[in-house]
N, C-alpha and C positions, 0 to 999 in steps of 0.2 A: 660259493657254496654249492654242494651238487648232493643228488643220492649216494652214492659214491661214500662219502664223506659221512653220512645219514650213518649208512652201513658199517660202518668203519667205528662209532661212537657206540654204535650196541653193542657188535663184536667183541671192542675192548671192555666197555664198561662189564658184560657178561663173563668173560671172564676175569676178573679182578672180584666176582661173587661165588666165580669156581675155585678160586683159592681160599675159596672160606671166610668165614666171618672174622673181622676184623676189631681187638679190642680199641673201645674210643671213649667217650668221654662219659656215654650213658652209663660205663662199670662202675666211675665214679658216685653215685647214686646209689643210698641204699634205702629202703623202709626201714622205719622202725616197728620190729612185729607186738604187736597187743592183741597175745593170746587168748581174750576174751573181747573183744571188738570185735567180731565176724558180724555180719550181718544174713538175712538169707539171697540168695543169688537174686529170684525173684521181685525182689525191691529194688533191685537195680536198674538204673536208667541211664545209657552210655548217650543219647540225646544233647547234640552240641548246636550252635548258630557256628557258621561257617560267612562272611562276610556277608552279614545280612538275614540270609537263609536257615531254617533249622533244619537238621541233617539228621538220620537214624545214626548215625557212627562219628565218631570222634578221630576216626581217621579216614587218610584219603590215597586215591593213585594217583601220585603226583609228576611233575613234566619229564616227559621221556624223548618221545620219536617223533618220527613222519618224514615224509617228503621221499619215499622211494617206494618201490613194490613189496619189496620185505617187509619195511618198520609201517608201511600201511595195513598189512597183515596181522604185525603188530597190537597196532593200535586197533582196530576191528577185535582182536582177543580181549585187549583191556577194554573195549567197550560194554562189550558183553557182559563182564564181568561185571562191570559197574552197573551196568540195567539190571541186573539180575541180583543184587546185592545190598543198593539203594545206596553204595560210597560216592562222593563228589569224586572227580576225574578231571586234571590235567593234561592238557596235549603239549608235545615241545615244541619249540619256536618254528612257526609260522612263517617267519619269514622268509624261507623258500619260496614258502606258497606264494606270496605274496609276487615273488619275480615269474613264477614258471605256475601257471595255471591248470597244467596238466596234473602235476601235483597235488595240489587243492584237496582230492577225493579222498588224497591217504591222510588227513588232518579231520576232514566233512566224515568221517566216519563215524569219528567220535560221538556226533551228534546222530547222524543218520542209525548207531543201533543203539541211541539210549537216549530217544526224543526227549523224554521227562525228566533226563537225570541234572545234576549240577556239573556242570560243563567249563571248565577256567580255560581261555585262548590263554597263546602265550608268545611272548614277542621281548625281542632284544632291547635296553634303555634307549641307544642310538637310533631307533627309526624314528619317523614322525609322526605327530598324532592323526595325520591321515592314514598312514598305516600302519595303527593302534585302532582306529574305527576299524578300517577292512579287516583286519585281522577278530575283533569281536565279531563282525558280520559274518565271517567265513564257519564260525562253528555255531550263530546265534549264542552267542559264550554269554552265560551271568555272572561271570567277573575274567578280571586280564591280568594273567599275572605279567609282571616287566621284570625279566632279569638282568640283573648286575652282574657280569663276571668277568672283571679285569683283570685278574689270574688266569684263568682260563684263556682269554684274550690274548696274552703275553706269550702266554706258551705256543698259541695255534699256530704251524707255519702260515697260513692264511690271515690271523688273527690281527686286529685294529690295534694300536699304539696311542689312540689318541682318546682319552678320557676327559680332561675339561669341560666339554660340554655338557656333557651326562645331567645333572643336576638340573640344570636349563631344560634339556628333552625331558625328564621326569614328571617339571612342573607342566610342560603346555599336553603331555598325555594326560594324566590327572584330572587337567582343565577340559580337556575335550571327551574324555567319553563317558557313558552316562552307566556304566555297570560298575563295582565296586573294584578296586587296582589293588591288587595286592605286589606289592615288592619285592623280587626273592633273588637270593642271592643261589650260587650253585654247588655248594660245598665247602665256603671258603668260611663263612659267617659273617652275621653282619653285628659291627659293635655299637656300644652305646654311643658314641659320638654318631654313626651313621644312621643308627634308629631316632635320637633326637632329630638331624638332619631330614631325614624322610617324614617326622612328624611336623616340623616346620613348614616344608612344603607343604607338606596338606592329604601326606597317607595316608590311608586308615587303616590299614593292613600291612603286617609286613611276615613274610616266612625265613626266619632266620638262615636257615640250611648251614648248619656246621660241617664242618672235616668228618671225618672217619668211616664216611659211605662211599662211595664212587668218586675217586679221587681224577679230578681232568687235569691233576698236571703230567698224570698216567699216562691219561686216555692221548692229550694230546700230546706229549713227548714221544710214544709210541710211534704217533704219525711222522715225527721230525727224521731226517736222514741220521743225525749225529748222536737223537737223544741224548741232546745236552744241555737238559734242566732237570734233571732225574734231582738236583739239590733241592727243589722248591717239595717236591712231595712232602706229601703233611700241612703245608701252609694252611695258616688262619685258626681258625675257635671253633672247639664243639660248638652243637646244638646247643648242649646246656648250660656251657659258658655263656654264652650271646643270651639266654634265658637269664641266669643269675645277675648279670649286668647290663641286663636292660633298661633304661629310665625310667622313674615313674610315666612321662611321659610321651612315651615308645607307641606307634601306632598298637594293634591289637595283634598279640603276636601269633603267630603259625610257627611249628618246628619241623626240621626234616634234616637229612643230612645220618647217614650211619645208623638208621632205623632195622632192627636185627628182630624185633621179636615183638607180641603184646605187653610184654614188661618194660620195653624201651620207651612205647605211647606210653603206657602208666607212669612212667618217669617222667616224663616232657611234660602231660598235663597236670602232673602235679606239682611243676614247676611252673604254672602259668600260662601253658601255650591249650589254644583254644581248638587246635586242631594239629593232625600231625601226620606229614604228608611220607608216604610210602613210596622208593624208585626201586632200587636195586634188589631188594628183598622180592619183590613182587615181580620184578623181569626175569629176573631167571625162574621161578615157577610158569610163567605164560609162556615163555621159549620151549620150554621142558613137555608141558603137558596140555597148553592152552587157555581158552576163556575158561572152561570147566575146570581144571586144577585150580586157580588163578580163583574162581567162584569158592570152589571147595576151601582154600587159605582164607581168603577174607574168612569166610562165615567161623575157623575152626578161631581166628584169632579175635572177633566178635565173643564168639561164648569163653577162650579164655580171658579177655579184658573183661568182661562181664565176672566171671569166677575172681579177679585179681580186687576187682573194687569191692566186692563181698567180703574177703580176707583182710583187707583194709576199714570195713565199716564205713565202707564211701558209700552212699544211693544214689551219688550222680556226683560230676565231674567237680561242682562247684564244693563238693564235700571232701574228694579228694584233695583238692589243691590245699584243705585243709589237714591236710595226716600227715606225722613227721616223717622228716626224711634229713636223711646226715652224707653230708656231699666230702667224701674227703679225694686222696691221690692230687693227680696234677691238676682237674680241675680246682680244688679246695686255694693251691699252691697260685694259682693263675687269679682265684679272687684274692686271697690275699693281698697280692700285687696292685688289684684293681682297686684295694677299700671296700670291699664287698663284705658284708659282715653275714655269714651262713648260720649263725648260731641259732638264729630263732626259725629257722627251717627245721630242725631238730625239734622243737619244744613245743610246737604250732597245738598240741591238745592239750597242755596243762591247763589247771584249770577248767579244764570243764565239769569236773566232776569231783566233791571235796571227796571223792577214796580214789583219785589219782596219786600215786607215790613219786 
């Protein structure tokens, strides 16, 4: 692993947001509008628990950089933003840091410009729970997210072969550190078989991260001499697939993954997810104009989520998750598949009022 390498994942992933938004699975998703449900904007309350924590916002900046002088730069803009805005804030894997301590400062930033904020380390499934500790120590992190990415993995010329363990390292992290684990995957999604699996062990968090945001069999094909896994592109499940098929008994879920707009959050958490982590939308605005552009976005997509749950007659998220919504296209096509039954997604206000038609 080097800077090098660090540099190399922004570069790509930034442009793959220069060629514009990409339709995914959140198109699939529609409200159903009830022209006299508005509510006023001021009764609204976008206030989430975030593992543990209540948060002003319902979404978040989720794992990107570090580990070079650039993505330290980086991450210092996203910090900023995040003190200045009150969003929780992911750093990317750590584990540079971890080998090379000169490093360290461009991950320590995070914290160093947003002493009070909600801060998630982040580190690879394959390390050890000792460094699953160093790594929460390094940022004073109040949660750690562990990512999964044996796609990603397959593709990296760099990248490990060997997955077996995974599952094993999962549980003795879990076991040893004392801030809350969130589990996330990196674009591929994570399914119901892998979410009951994570709740077994003893998750309590998991971020699904569906396809159709920052795709790493891009990023990392790119790197390869021959680019020759350009087939795998696309691999795995929206965000909102991995939401509609998730278990009753799925740790408590997070969405990310192809996140394009406030309408996209309004979609995710009224499908369930408790929080909804932002990359690629949000990198290329901090690249572009900085901590203050990157400020100026958050706060413009706060007051339209804020305007979007007024139009719905939501007053807060837990009211949302209750307003119809009718999932058709490929996702619809993909539960079908699964036994997933969408129809009372649609219906979720009848009844509440006998001059409902």
């Amino acid at each position: 692993m080097s800077g090098d390498r660090k540099d190399d994942h922004v570069r790509l992933a930034a442009a793959q947001q220069a060629a514009g938004p990409r339709v995914n699975g959140f198109d699939d998703v529609t409200f159903v509008h009830h022209a006299l449900d508005g509510i006023d904007a001021d009764r609204v309350s976008l206030h989430t628990e975030l593992a543990g924590t209540r948060l002003p916002l319902p979404f978040y900046i989720n794992a990107m950089t570090g580990g070079s002088e650039m993505t330290g730069a980086v991450n210092r803009d996203l910090a900023i933003a995040a003190r200045e805005t009150g969003v929780a804030i992911a750093s990317g894997s750590v584990s540079i840091a971890l080998g090379d301590p000169d490093v360290a400062p461009t991950f320590r930033v995070l914290r160093d410009e947003n002493p009070d904020g909600f801060v998630m380390a982040n580190l690879g499934v394959e390390r050890s729970a000792d460094d699953a500790l160093r790594a929460v120590e390094l940022l004073d992190a109040d949660a750690l997210q562990v990512h999964v990415n044996a796609v990603q993995e397959t593709v990296m010329p760099e990248g490990s072969r060997s997955f077996s363990k995974w599952p094993a390292s999962l549980e003795r992290i879990v076991a040893a550190v004392d801030v809350p684990v969130i589990v996330k995957e990196v674009g591929f999604g994570l399914s119901a078989r892998t979410l009951q699996r994570l709740a077994d062990i003893g998750v309590a968090y998991a971020d699904v991260s569906g396809n159709g945001g920052t795709d790493f069999v891009r990023v990392e094909n790119e790197r390869r001499p021959r680019r020759d896994y350009a087939y795998l592109e696309g691999w795995g499940q929206s965000a909102v697939a991995c939401l509609l098929d998730a278990p009753a008994a799925a740790p408590e879920l997070l969405a990310s993954g192809g996140v394009r707009s406030p309408l996209d959050v309004a979609r995710a958490l009224a499908l369930g997810a408790r929080g909804v982590g932002v990359s690629g939308s949000f990198l290329s605005v901090v690249l572009d104009g900085g901590a203050e552009a990157l400020r100026e976005r958050i706060s413009d997509w706060a007051m339209h989520l804020t305007s979007l749950l007024a139009l719905l007659g939501a007053e807060d998220l837990a009211a949302l998750r209750s307003t119809d919504v009718v999932v058709g296209g490929a996702t619809a096509e993909f539960c079908a598949a699964r036994g997933v039954d969408l129809s009372a997604l649609a219906q979720r206000t009848l009844g509440r009022s006998s001059n409902v038609r």
